[in-house]
C-alpha positions in Angstrom: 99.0 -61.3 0.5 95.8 -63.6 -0.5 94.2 -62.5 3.0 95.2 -59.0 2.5 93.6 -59.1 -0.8 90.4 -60.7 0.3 89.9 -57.9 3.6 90.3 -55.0 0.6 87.9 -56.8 -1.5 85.3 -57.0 1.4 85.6 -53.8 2.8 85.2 -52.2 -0.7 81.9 -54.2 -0.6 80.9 -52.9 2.1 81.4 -49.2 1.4 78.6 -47.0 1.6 77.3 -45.4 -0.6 78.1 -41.3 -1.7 75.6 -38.8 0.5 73.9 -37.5 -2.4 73.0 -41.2 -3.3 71.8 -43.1 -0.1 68.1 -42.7 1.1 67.4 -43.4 4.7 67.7 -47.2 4.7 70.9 -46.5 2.9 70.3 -48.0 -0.1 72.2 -46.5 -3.3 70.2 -44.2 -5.5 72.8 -44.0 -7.9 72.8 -47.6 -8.8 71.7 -48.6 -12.2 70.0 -51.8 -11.1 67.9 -49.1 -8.5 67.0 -47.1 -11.3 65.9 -49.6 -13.3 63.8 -51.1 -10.7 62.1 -48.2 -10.3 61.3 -47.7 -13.6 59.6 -51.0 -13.6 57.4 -50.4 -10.5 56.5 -47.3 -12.0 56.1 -48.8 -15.4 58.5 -45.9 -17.2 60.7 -46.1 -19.6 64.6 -45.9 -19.2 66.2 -41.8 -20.2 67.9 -43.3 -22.4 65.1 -45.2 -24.3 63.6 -41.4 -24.0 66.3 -40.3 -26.0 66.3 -42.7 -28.6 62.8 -42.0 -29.2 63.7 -38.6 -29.7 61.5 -36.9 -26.8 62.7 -34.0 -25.2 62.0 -35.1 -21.6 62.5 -33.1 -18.2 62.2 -35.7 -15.4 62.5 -35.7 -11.9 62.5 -38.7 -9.2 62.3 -38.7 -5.4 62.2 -41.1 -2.4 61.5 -39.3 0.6 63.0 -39.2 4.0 61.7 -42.6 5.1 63.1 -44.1 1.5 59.9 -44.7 -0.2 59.8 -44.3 -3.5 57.4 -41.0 -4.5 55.7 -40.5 -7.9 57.7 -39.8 -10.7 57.4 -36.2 -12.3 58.3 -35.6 -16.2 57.4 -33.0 -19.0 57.9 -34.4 -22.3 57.2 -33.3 -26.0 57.3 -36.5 -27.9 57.4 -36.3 -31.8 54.2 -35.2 -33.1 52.6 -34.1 -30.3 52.0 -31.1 -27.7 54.2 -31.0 -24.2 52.2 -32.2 -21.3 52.9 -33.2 -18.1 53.0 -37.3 -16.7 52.9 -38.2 -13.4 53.6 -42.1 -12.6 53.0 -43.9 -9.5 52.4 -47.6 -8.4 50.0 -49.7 -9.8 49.8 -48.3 -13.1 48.4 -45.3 -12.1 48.7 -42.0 -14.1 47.9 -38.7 -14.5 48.5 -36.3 -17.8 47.5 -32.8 -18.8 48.5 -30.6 -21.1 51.2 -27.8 -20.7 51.1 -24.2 -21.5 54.1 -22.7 -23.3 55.0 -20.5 -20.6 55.6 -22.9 -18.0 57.3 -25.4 -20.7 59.5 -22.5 -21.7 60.5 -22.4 -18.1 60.9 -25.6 -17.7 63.6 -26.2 -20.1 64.8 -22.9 -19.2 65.7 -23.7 -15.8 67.4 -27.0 -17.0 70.2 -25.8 -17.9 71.5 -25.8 -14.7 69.9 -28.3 -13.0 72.9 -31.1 -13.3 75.5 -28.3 -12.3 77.0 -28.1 -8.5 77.4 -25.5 -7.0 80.9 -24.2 -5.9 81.5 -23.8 -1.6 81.4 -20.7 -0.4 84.9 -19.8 1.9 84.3 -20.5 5.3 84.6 -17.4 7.9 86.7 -17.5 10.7 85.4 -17.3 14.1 85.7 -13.7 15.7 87.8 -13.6 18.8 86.7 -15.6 21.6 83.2 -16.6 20.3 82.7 -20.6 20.2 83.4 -22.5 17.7 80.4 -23.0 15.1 78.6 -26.0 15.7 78.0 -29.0 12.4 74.2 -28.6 11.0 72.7 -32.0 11.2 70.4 -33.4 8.6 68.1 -36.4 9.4 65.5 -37.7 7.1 66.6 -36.6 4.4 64.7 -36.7 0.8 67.0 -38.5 -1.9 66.1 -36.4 -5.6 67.6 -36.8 -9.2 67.0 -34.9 -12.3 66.8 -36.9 -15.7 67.1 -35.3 -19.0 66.8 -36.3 -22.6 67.4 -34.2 -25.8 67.4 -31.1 -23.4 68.4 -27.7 -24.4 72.0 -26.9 -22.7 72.7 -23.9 -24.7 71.2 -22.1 -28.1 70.6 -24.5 -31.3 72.5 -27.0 -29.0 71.5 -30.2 -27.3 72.0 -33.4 -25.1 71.0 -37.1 -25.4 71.1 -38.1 -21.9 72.0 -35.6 -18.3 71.4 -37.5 -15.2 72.2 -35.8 -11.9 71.4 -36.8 -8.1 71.1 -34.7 -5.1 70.6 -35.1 -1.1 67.9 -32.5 0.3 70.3 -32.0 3.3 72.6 -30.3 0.4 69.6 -28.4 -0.9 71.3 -26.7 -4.2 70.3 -26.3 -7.9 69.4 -30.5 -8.4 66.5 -30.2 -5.6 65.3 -26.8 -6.3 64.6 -27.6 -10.6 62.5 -30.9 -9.3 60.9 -29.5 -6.6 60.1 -26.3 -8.8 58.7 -29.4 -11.6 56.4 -30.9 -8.8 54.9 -27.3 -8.1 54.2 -26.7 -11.8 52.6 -30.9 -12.3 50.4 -29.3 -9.5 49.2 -26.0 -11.3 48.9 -28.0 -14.4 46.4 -30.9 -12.9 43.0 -29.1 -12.0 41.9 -32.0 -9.2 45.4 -31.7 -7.4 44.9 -28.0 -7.3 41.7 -28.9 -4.8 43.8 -30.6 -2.5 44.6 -28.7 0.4 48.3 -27.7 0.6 48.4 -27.1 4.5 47.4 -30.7 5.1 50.9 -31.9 2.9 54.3 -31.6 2.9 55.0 -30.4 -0.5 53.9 -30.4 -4.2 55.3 -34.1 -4.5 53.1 -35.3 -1.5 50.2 -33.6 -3.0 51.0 -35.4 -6.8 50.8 -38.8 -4.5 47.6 -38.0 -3.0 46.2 -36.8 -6.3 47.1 -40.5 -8.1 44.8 -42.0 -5.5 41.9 -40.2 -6.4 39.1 -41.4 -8.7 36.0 -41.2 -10.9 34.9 -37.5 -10.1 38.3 -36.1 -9.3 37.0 -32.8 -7.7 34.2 -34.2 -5.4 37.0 -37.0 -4.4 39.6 -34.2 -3.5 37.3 -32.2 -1.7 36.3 -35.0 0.5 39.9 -35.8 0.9 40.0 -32.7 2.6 37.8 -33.2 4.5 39.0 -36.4 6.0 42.1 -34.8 6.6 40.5 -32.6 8.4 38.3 -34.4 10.7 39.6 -37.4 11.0 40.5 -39.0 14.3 44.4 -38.7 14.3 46.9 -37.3 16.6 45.9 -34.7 19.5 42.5 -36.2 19.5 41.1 -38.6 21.6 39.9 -41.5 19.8 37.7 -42.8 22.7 35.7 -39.6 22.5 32.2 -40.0 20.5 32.1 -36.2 20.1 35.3 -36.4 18.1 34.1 -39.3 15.6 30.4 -37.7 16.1 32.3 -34.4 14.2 33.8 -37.1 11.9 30.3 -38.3 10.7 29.1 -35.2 10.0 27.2 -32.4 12.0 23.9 -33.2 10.4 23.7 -36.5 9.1 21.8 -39.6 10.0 24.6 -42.4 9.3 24.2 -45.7 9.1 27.3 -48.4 10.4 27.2 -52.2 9.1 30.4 -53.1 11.4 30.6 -57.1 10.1 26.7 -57.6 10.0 26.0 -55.6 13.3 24.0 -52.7 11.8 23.7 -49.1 14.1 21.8 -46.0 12.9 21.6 -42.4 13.6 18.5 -40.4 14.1 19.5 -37.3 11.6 21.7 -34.8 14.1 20.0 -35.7 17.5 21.9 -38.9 19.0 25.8 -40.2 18.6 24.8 -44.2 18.2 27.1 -44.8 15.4 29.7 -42.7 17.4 29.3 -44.4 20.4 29.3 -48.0 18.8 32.5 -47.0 16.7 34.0 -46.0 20.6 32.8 -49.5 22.3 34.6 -51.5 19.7 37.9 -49.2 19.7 37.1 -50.3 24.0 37.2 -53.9 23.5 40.6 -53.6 20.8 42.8 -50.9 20.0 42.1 -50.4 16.1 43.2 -48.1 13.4 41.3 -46.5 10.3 43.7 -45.8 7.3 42.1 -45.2 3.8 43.3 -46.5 0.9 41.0 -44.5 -2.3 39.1 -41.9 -3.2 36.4 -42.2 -5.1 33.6 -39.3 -7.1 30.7 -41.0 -8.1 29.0 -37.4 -8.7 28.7 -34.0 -7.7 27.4 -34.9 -4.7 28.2 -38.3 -3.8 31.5 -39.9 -3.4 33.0 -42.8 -1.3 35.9 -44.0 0.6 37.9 -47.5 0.8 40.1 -48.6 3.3 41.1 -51.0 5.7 40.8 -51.6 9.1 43.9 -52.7 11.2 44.0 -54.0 14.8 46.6 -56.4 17.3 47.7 -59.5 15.8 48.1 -58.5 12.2 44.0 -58.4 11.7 42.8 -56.2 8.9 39.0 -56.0 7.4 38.1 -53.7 4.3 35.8 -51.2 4.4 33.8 -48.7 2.2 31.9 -45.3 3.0 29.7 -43.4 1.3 29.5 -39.9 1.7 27.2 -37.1 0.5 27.4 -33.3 0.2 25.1 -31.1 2.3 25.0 -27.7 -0.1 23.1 -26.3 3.1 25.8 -26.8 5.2 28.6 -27.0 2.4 29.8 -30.2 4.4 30.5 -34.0 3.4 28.0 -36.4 6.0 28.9 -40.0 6.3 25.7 -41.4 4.8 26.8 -45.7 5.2 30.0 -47.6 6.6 30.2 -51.1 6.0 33.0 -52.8 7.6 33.9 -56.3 6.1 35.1 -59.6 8.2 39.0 -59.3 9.7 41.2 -61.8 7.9 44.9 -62.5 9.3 47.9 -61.0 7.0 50.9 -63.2 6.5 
C-alpha cells in the first residue's frame, strides 16, 4: 500500500502539463510561481495588484515557439489619467503612448470574449471509400494568455480579475484578442510603425525589436531595416566581399579598427574593408549579431553588438553609420571591433 502510494505520488509529479499551458521546453505557463517570475523579469505588477489599484487593464503575455518569453502588451486607464498603451520587456525597458478612444473602445470591446472557449464543431464522417482524414500536427507552438482587471463583461457591469491561457496550435478567441492588442501597441508607437513588417513575424516580434531601439527612434528603425536587409545571413555567402561590400554601403568610404588593425576604403572605388572582414572570417568562422540600436540624429546613428567565434570567444563592437540623402542609403562610416574575451 505504502509503495503504491508513493508510485501515484510520483507519477502525479511528473504529469505534464495541460496543452494550452506548456511552451516548447514544456514548462507550465499556467503556474503561478511562472507568472510571477515573469512579472519580475519584466518588472510588472501582478493583475491582481492591477485590480486593487483600481486600473482597468487589458493585458496580454506570450512566449514564443522556442519558449522565450516576448514583451508584455497592456492598455490601461489608471485613475486619474488617459488610457495608453505599455509595452514591457527585459532590462527595464519600456515603451508608452497614448491611446485614441476608438481603438480603446475596441479594445475593451473585444474583451468580452477573450477568456471564452469556443465550443467544437461536429466532426463529418468520411464519404464512402475516401481515406481516413489525417491528425494536423502543430510544432512550435506560441504559448499566449490574456489578463484582465476591472474589465467590462457586460453593460454597467464589471470584473476584478479574468485570466485565460491559450496554445496557438488551438488558435481561437484567447490568441486572436492578444494578437489583435500587439497590432494596435504597433499603430499606436510611431518608431515601431518604421519597422519593416516583411522582415518579422508578427506585431509582437516587431514590439521586441522596437524596445531595442534608442535615442532617435526613427533614424534607429530605419537603419534597422536596413541591416535586415543587407546583412550577411542565410542564402548569402559570407566569404564573398561583394556581399559585405553591399553591406558597407554602395558609396561610402568606411573605415574598420578590427582590435587595433585599422583598414580604410577609398570612397566607392576598392572593397579593403570588405576584403579584410573576408580574410578574418578565412582564418575563423565568426558571427556578427547586434545587440542596439541607437539615433544620434537625423542623419547619424550607430550599432552595438558582439562578435562571436569557436571556443566561446566574443568581442564587442560599435558602428557608426550615416545617411546619404543623395542615395537615400545608410553607409557604414567606422567599425571598431574590441579585444575577444572567453564567456563562462
Amino acid at each position: 500500500m505504502l509503495i503504491a502510494t508513493f508510485l501515484a505520488a510520483l507519477f502525479a509529479s511528473q504529469a505534464e502539463p495541460p496543452r494550452a499551458c506548456r511552451d516548447d521546453n514544456w514548462r507550465d505557463r499556467c503556474a503561478a510561481e511562472d507568472r510571477a517570475r515573469v512579472e519580475n523579469l519584466l518588472s510588472i505588477a501582478s493583475i491582481e495588484e492591477e485590480a486593487r489599484s483600481e486600473s482597468e487593464v487589458y493585458r496580454a503575455r506570450y512566449v514564443d515557439g522556442y519558449g522565450r518569453d516576448m514583451p508584455v502588451i497592456a492598455f490601461v486607464r489608471r485613475p486619474g489619467q488617459d488610457p495608453t498603451v505599455e509595452v514591457s520587456g527585459t532590462n527595464g525597458r519600456k515603451l508608452t503612448a497614448p491611446v485614441g478612444p476608438e481603438s480603446w473602445n475596441a479594445i475593451v470591446a473585444g474583451s468580452r470574449f477573450a477568456d471564452r472557449v469556443l465550443a467544437p464543431l461536429p466532426s463529418e464522417p468520411n464519404a464512402a471509400g475516401s481515406p481516413p482524414s489525417m491528425p494536423s500536427i502543430c510544432l512550435h507552438a506560441w504559448v499566449v494568455s490574456v489578463e484582465m482587471a476591472n474589465s467590462q463583461i457586460a453593460r454597467h457591469k464589471t470584473e476584478p480579475v479574468r485570466r485565460a491561457i491559450q496554445s496557438g496550435c488551438d488558435g481561437e478567441l484567447t490568441v486572436d484578442y492578444a494578437f489583435d492588442l500587439a497590432k494596435r501597441a504597433v499603430e499606436a508607437l510611431a518608431p515601431c510603425q518604421l519597422l519593416d513588417e516583411k522582415k518579422q513575424r508578427n506585431s509582437v516580434t516587431i514590439l521586441e525589436t522596437c524596445l531595442g531601439l534608442e535615442g532617435d527612434r526613427f533614424a534607429a528603425a530605419t537603419l534597422w531595416n536596413r541591416q535586415s536587409e543587407g546583412r550577411p545571413r542565410y542564402g548569402l555567402d559570407p566569404k564573398d566581399p561583394g556581399v559585405w561590400r553591399a553591406y558597407l554601403g554602395t558609396n561610402g568610404s568606411p573605415t574598420l579598427d578590427w582590435q587595433g588593425e585599422v583598414t580604410t576604403t577609398d570612397r566607392g572605388r576598392d572593397n579593403r574593408v570588405a576584403e579584410a572582414i573576408v580574410a578574418r572570417l578565412d582564418q575563423t568562422p565568426m558571427s556578427f549579431r547586434p545587440t542596439k540600436f541607437r539615433g544620434l540624429s537625423r542623419i547619424r546613428a550607430e550599432i552595438e553588438g558582439v562578435v562571436e567565434a569557436e571556443g566561446g570567444r566574443i568581442a564587442p563592437y560599435r558602428q557608426t553609420w550615416v545617411w546619404d540623402p543623395n542615395l537615400s542609403e545608410w553607409m557604414l562610416e567606422r567599425w571598431t571591433v574590441a579585444p575577444f574575451s572567453v564567456t563562462d
